[in-house]
Structure formats: C-alpha cells, structure tokens
C-alpha positions as CSV (number, residue, x, y, z in Angstrom):
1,X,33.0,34.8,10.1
2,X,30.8,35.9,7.1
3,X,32.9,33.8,4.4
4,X,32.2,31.1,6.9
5,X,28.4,31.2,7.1
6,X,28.5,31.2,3.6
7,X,30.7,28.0,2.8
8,X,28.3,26.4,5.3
9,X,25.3,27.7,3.5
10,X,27.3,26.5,0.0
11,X,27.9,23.1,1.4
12,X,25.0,22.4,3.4
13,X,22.9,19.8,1.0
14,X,26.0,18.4,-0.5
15,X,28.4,17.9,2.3
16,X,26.7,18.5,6.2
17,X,29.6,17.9,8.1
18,X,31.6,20.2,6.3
19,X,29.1,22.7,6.3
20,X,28.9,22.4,10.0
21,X,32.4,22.8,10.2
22,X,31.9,26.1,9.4
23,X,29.3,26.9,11.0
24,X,31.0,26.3,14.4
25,X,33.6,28.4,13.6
26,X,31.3,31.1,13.3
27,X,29.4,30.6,15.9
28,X,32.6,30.2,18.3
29,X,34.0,33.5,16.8
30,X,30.5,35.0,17.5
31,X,28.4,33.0,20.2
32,X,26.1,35.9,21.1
33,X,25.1,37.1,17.2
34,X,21.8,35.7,17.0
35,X,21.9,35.1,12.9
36,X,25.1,33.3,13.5
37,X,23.1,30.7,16.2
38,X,20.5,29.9,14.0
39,X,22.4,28.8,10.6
40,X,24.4,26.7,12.9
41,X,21.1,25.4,14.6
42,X,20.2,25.4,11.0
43,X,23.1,23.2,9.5
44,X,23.5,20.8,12.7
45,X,20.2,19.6,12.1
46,X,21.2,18.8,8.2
47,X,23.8,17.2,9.9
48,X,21.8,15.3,12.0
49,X,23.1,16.5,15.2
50,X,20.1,16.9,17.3
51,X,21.9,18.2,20.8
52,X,23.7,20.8,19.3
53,X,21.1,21.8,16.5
54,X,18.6,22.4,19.6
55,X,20.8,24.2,22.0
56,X,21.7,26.5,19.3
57,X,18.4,27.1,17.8
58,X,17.2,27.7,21.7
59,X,19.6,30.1,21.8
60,X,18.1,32.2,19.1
61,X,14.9,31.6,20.6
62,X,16.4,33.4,23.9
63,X,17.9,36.1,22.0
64,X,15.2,37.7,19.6
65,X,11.7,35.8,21.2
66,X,11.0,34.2,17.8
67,X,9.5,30.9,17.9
68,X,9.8,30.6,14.6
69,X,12.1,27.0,15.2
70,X,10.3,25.4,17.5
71,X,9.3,22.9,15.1
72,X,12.9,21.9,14.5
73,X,13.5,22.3,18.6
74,X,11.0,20.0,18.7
75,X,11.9,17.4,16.1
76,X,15.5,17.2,17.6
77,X,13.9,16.7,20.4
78,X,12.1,13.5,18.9
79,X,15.1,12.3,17.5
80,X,17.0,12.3,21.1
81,X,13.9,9.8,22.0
82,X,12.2,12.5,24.5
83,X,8.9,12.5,22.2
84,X,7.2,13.7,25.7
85,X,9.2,17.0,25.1
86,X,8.2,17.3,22.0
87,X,5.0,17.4,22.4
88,X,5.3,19.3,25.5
89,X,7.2,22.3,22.8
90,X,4.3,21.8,20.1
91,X,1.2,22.3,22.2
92,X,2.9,25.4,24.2
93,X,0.4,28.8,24.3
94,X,2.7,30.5,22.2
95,X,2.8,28.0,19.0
96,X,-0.9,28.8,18.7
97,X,0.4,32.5,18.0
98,X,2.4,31.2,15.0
99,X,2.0,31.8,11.4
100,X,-0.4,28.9,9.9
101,X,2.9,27.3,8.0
102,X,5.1,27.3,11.1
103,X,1.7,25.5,12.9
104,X,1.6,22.9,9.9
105,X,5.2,22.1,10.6
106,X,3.9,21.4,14.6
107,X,1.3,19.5,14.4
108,X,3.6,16.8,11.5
109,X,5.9,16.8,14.5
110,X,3.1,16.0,17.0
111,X,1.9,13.9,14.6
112,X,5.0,11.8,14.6
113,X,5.7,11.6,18.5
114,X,2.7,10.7,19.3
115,X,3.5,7.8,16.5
116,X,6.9,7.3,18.6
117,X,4.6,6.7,21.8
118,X,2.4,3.9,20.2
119,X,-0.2,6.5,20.0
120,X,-1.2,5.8,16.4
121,X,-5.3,7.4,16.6
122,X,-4.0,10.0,18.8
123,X,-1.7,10.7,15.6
124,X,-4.3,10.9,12.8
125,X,-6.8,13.1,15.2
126,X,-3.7,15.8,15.5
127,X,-3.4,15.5,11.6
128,X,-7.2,15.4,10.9
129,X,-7.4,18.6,13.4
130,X,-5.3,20.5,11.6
131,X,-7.1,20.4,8.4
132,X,-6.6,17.7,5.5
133,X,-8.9,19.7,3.0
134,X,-7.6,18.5,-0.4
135,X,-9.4,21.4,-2.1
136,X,-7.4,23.9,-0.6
137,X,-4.0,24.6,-2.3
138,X,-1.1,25.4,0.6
139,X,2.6,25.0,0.5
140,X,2.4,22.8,2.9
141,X,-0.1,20.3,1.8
142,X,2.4,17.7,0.5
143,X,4.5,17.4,4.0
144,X,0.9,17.5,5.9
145,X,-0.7,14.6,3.8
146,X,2.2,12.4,3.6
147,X,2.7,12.4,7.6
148,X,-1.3,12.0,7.5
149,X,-0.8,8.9,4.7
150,X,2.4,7.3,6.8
151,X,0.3,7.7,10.0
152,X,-2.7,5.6,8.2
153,X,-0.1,3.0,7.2
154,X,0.9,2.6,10.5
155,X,-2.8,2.2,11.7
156,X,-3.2,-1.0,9.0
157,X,-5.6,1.6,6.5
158,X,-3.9,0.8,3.9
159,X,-6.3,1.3,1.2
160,X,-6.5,4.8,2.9
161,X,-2.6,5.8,2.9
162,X,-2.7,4.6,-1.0
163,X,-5.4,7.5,-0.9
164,X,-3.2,10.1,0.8
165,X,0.4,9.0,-0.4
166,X,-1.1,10.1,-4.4
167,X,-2.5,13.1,-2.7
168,X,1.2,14.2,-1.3
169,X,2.6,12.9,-4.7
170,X,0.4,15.5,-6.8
171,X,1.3,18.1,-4.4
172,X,4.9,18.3,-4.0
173,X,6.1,19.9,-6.9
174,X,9.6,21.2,-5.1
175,X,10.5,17.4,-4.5
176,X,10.1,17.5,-0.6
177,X,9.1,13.9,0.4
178,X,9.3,10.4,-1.4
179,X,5.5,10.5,-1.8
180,X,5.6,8.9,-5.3
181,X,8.1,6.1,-4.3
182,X,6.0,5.2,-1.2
183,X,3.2,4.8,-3.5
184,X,4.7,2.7,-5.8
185,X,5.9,0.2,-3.1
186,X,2.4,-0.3,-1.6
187,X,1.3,-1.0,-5.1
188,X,-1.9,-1.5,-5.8
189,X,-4.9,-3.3,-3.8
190,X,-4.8,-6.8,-5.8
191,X,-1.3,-6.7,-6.2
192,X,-1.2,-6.5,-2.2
193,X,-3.1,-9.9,-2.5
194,X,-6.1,-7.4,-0.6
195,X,-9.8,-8.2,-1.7
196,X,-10.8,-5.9,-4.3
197,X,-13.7,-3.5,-3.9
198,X,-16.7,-5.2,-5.1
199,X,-18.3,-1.9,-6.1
200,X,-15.3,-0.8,-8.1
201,X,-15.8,-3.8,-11.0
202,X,-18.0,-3.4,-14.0
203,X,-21.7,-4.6,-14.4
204,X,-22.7,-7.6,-15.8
C-alpha cells in the first residue's frame, strides 16, 4: 500500500490518471486509514475527478475533524455546478477558525462561485474583504490577486485587472498561475483601442 501512495505521489503532476490508479488501490486496500483518504482526495482532484476527490477528502474530514480541505471540498464542489454548496462550505463557523492561508484559499473559492452565479460585485467585495494590501508580503498574495484581477475583468475594469494581473505576476515566484500570460494578452490600454489617460501624457 505504501509503494502505492508513493508512485501516486511520483506520478501525480506528470501523469494523474496513473497516479490515481494507485491511489485507489490504496485506498481500497485501506479505506479507513485517514492519510491514505486524503492523497487519494488529493490526486483525484489533479485528476480532475471532483465526485470522488470530495467524498474522499470528506472522509478525512470525518476521521480526524481537520478542515484543513474544505477549500478543495469546496472547489469540487464548484466544479460539479453546485456553486450554492460551495459557498454554503466556505462561509461555515468553523472556516473562520482556520489558519489565515487555509481562509485565503476560501474566500478565491467564494470568490469564483459567486462569479459562477452571475454575482460579479458580490465577487470582488469577498476578495476586497479579505484583504488586497499589496504592501504586505504573504504566500498567498499571487493566487488572491489574480482571482481579484480575473474577477475585475469580468466586471469590464479592465484598466484595473491590467493593475492586479502585474501585481500577481510580481508575486508568484513558484510559478502558480498564468499571471504574466494573462497580462500580456490584455496588452496594453491603446493597443486595446481604449482612450488613453489624459493625465498620463507629457506637458506641453
């Protein structure tokens, strides 16, 4: 069971279907070992399989009362089109009890539901609540301002998600998002055929 949770762990970012074909193996050899339920919550939701990755990773939940997941529950969640349930899993009493980088991982999936629900202000405010303080360094400042930038995007502030996609791009020095690509396709103001800032052209 162990050399399986390892070739799963091995394989996860370069093959996820055979990663989770390990992973199931260990987790039908061992369905009630609580480490073996979450790497295969773990590596069905690199697989994209949102059913199983949630029942699995709710099964961990049950067995040691971490919420640590619930961002991931919740995501899968989003995924299976219940973006109600999501947010009904992000805004429980106990997520508030959460270390501040579990909470960060929340409120981008509240944050994108909300999106899912047409609910494009009500997207920003969760963002904006959070905290968007870009002269406070924290792991999770590139994943936070790009879902804040996307969100602006979709509300038509373009000029704005410019703003926060070079933000995100600065920040994520581990490579987590596609910050500097999404950047680079908006382009720039006048090559967006938008009206330039008048205040941003030299005198005379």
């Amino acid at each position: 069971m162990a050399v399986h949770l390892v070739a799963a762990g091995s394989l996860v970012d370069e093959d996820p279907q055979r990663a989770l074909e390990h992973a199931r193996y260990a987790r039908d050899q061992a369905p009630r070992l609580a480490a073996v339920r979450e790497a295969a919550g773990i590596v069905a939701y690199q697989a994209g399989e949102w059913a199983e990755a949630a029942r699995d990773l709710r099964a961990c939940r049950r067995m040691t009362g971490d919420a640590g997941h619930l961002p991931i529950i919740a995501d899968c969640e989003r995924a299976l089109g219940r973006a109600d349930r999501a947010i009904t899993l992000v805004t429980a009493p106990e997520a508030a009890a959460l270390p501040r980088a579990v909470q960060a991982e929340l409120v981008i999936v509240h944050s994108g539901a909300r999106r899912d629900l047409h609910e494009v202000d009500a997207a920003l405010r969760v963002l904006e609540k959070f905290g968007l303080d870009r002269a406070q360094q924290r792991p999770w400042n590139a994943r936070l301002w790009y879902a804040y930038a996307d969100a602006l995007l979709d509300a038509g502030r373009r000029d704005e998600a410019r703003e926060w996609f070079a933000a995100a791009a600065e920040a994520d020095t581990e490579g987590e998002t596609d910050a500097a690509e999404r950047l680079d396709e908006l382009g720039t103001a006048e090559q967006a055929g938008e009206p330039a800032d008048p205040d941003s052209g030299s005198a005379g």
